[in-house]
N, C-alpha and C positions, 0 to 999 in steps of 0.2 A: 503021246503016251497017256495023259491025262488033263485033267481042262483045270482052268484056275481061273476063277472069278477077278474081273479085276479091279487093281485097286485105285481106290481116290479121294479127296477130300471133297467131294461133291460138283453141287457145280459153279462157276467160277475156272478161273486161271489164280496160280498159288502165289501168291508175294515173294520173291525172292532174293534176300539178301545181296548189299550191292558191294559189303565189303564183310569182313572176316569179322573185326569189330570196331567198335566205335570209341572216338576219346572227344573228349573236349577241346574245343579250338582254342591252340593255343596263339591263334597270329591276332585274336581281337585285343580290343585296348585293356589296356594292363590295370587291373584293380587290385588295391590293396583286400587283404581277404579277410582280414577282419571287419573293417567297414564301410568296404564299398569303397570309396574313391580312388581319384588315379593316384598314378605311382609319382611320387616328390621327382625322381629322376627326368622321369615325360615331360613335368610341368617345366624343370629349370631346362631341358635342350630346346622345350619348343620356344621360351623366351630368349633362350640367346639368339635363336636363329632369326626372330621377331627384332632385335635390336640390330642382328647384324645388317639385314633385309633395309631397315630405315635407314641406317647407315649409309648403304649404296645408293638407295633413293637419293639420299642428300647431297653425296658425292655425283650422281649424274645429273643433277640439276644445275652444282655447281658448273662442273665440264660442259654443259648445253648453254650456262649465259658466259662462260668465257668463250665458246667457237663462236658464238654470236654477234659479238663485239671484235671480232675480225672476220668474218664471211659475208657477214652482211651489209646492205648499203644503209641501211639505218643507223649504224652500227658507230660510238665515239669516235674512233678510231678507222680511217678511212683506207684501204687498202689500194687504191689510187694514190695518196700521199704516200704512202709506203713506197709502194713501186716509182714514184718521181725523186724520194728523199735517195732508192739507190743507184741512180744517175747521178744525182749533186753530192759534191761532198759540202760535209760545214762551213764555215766559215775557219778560213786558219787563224790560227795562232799564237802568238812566240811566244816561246818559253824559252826559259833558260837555262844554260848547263845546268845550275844548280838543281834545279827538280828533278835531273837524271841520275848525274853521275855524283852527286851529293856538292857539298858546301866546298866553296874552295879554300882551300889554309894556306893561300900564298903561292903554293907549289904547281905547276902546269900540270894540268889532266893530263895526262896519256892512254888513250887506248892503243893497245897491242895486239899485233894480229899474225897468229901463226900461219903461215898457208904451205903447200909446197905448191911449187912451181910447175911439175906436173900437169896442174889442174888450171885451167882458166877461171879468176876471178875477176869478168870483165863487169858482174853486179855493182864488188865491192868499192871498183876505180871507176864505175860512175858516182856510186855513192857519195863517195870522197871526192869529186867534183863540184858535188851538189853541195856540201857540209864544207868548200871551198868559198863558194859565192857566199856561203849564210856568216861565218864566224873567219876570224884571223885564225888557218891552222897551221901548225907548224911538221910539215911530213918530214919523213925519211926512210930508209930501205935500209934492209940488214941483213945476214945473210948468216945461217947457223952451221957450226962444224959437222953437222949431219950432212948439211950438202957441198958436194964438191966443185960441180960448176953449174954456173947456170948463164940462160941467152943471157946479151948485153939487152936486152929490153925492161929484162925484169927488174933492173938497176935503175931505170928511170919510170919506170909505170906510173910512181905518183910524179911526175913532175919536179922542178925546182921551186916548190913554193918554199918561201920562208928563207931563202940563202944568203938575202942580204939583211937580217934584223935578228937584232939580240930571244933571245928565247922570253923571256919578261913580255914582248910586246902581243905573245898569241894568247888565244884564248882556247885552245884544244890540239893537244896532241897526237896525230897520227902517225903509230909504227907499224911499218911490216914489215916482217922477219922468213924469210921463207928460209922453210926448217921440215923436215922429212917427219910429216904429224900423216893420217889417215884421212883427216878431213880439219877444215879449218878451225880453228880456235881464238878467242879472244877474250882481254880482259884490260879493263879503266884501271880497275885498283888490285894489284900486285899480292898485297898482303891480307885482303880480308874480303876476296870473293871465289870463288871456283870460277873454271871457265867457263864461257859459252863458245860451246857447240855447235857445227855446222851453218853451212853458207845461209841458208835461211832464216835462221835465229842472228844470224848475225848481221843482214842485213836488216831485218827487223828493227834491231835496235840503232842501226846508223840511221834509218830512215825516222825512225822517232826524236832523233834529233835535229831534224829540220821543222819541229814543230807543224804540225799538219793533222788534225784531228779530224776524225768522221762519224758518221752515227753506228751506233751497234749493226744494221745489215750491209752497210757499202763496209765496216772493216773486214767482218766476216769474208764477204767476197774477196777481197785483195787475201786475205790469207786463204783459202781456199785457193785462187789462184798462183799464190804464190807454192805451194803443196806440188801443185800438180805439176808446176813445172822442173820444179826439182826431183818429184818420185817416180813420175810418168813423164816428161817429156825428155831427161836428162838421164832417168834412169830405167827406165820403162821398156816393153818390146816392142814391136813394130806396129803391131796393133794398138796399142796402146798409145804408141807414137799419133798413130794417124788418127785416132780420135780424138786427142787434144788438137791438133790442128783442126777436126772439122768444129771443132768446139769454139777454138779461139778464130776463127773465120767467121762462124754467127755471131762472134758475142761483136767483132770489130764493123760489123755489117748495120748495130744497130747506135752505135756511138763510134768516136775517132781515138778512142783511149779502151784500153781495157777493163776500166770500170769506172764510168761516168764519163765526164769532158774535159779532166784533169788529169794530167800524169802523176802517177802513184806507183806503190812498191812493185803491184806486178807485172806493171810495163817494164822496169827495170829486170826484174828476175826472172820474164819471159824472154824478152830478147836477149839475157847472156845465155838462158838456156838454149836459143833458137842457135845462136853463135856456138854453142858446142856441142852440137847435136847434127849429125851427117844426114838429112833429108834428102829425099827423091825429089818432091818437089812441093815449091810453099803457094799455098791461094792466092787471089788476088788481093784480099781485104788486108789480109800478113803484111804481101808486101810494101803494100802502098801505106800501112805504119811500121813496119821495117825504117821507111823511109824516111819518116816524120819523127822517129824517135833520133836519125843518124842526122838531121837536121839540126839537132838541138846542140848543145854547147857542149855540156856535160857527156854525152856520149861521142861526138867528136873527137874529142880531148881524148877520152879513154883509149877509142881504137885507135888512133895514132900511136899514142903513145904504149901503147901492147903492142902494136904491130912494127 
C-alpha cells in the first residue's frame, strides 16, 4: 500500500534483557549492614559445628586404637589367647554355700522346687546328682493338692539320699514339689526372695553351686548354649530344630564337650533338651557324646531313676 523505512538502532545486534529485573543476591554471606561484618549467628553455628567435627575426630581415633588392640597381631591382647582361653575353662574353685545362699543361722538351707510333672526335668536330676557328690544333701519329694496323681517314678526321681541321718548332719536342702505351676519355679529363702523362674535360670543357679568358674567368653558361650537349647531346640520348629543340631554337631566335631574339654551347664541342658525333643535323626558327633554324657555317674543315676 505504502513503503516504511525501516527501523533500527544502527549497526550491531541490540543487548537484550535476560530477566524482568534485578535484586540482590540474597544466598551471599550474610553481613551486618551497618558495618560490614558477619552475622553473630553464622559465627556461633560455624563454631559449634567446628567443636562438634573435633569431637568425632577424637572419638574415631579413640574407636581405631581400641579395634587395634584386638585385630591386630601386634596387638596387647592376643586373639590367639582368646580363642585357646574359650576351650579351657579357669581353674575351679570352691566356694561355699554361704557366698550363695547367704550365712547360715543354724537352720538347713532349703531350696524348693516347684515343677509339674508333666514336664521332664532330667537337667534338674542330674544337677542334683552333681550338688550330691559335692555337699551332704538332704532330698525329698512332695506332691501338691493341685495334683492328683502322678507316675511312681516321680516319687523316687531324687533318690533315697539322706534316709538314714538326722537332718543336723547335711549341708543343703533339696525339695521337690511337683504342683501344677506353668513352668518351673524355685526358691532357698521362703520369706525374703521372689522366685526364680524357669528351667534355665534355675539350672543356672544349681550349677553355681558346684563352684566352677570361667572367663567372661567360655561363660557367655555355656549360656548362649544353654538359650538355645531351651527356646530352639525344646521350643523351637523344625527348622529351627535342625540347625541347632547342625550347630551342636560342628561345635562337638571340634572338642568332646560342648564348650571346651570339660563338662559344663550346657552339656547338661543340651542333653535333657535332646531327651525331650522327638528327632528324625541325630549326627554322629551327638551321638557319640550322647554317649559319653550317659557314661558318667550323675546322668546314669538320673535316667534310671526317671525311667
Amino acid at each position: 500500500m505504502y513503503r516504511v523505512k525501516p527501523f533500527g538502532l544502527g549497526e550491531g545486534a541490540a543487548e537484550l534483557p535476560s530477566c524482568m529485573y534485578k535484586l540482590a543476591n540474597v544466598h551471599g554471606p550474610a553481613v551486618d549492614a551497618q558495618n560490614g561484618n558477619e552475622s553473630p549467628e553464622l559465627l556461633n553455628l560455624e563454631s559449634r559445628q567446628t567443636d562438634i567435627l573435633n569431637r568425632l575426630y577424637e572419638l574415631k581415633a579413640v574407636v581405631d586404637g581400641l579395634s587395634k588392640t584386638v585385630l591386630t597381631p601386634d596387638a596387647d591382647l592376643d586373639v590367639a589367647e582368646i580363642n585357646h582361653a574359650c576351650s579351657e575353662p579357669s581353674n575351679q574353685t570352691a566356694i561355699s554355700l554361704d557366698s550363695v545362699l547367704g550365712k547360715n543361722s543354724g537352720v538347713l538351707r532349703d531350696i524348693v522346687i516347684n515343677a509339674n510333672p508333666s514336664e521332664v526335668l532330667l537337667p534338674l536330676l542330674v544337677l542334683h546328682k552333681l550338688l550330691c557328690e559335692r555337699y551332704r544333701v538332704l532330698s525329698s519329694v512332695h506332691v501338691h493338692s493341685s495334683i492328683q496323681n502322678i507316675p511312681s517314678q516321680c516319687w523316687n526321681c531324687l533318690g533315697n539320699e539322706g534316709a538314714c541321718r538326722s537332718r543336723q548332719e547335711y549341708q543343703l536342702g533339696f525339695t521337690l514339689v511337683w504342683k501344677d505351676v506353668p513352668k518351673p519355679q524355685m526358691k532357698f529363702n521362703i520369706q525374703s526372695m521372689c522366685s526364680i523362674e524357669g528351667e534355665g535360670n534355675i539350672a543356672r543357679f544349681l550349677f553355681a553351686l558346684l563352684g566352677h568358674t570361667y572367663n567372661a567368653v567360655t561363660a557367655t558361650q555355656i549360656d548362649n548354649w544353654v538359650d538355645i537349647a531351651i527356646f530352639q531346640l525344646k521350643k523351637g520348629s523344625k527348622q529351627e530344630k535342625a540347625t541347632v543340631l547342625r550347630c551342636l554337631n560342628s561345635a562337638l566335631a571340634k572338642s568332646p564337650w560342648v564348650v571346651g574339654h570339660d563338662l559344663t551347664l550346657a552339656d547338661v541342658v543340651l542333653y535333657g533338651a535332646l531327651q525331650a525333643t522327638e528327632l528324625a535323626g541325630v549326627p554322629a558327633n551327638i551321638q557319640r557324646w550322647m554317649k559319653c554324657c550317659e557314661n558318667l555317674a550323675c546322668f546314669n543315676l538320673a535316667l534310671k531313676q526317671f525311667k
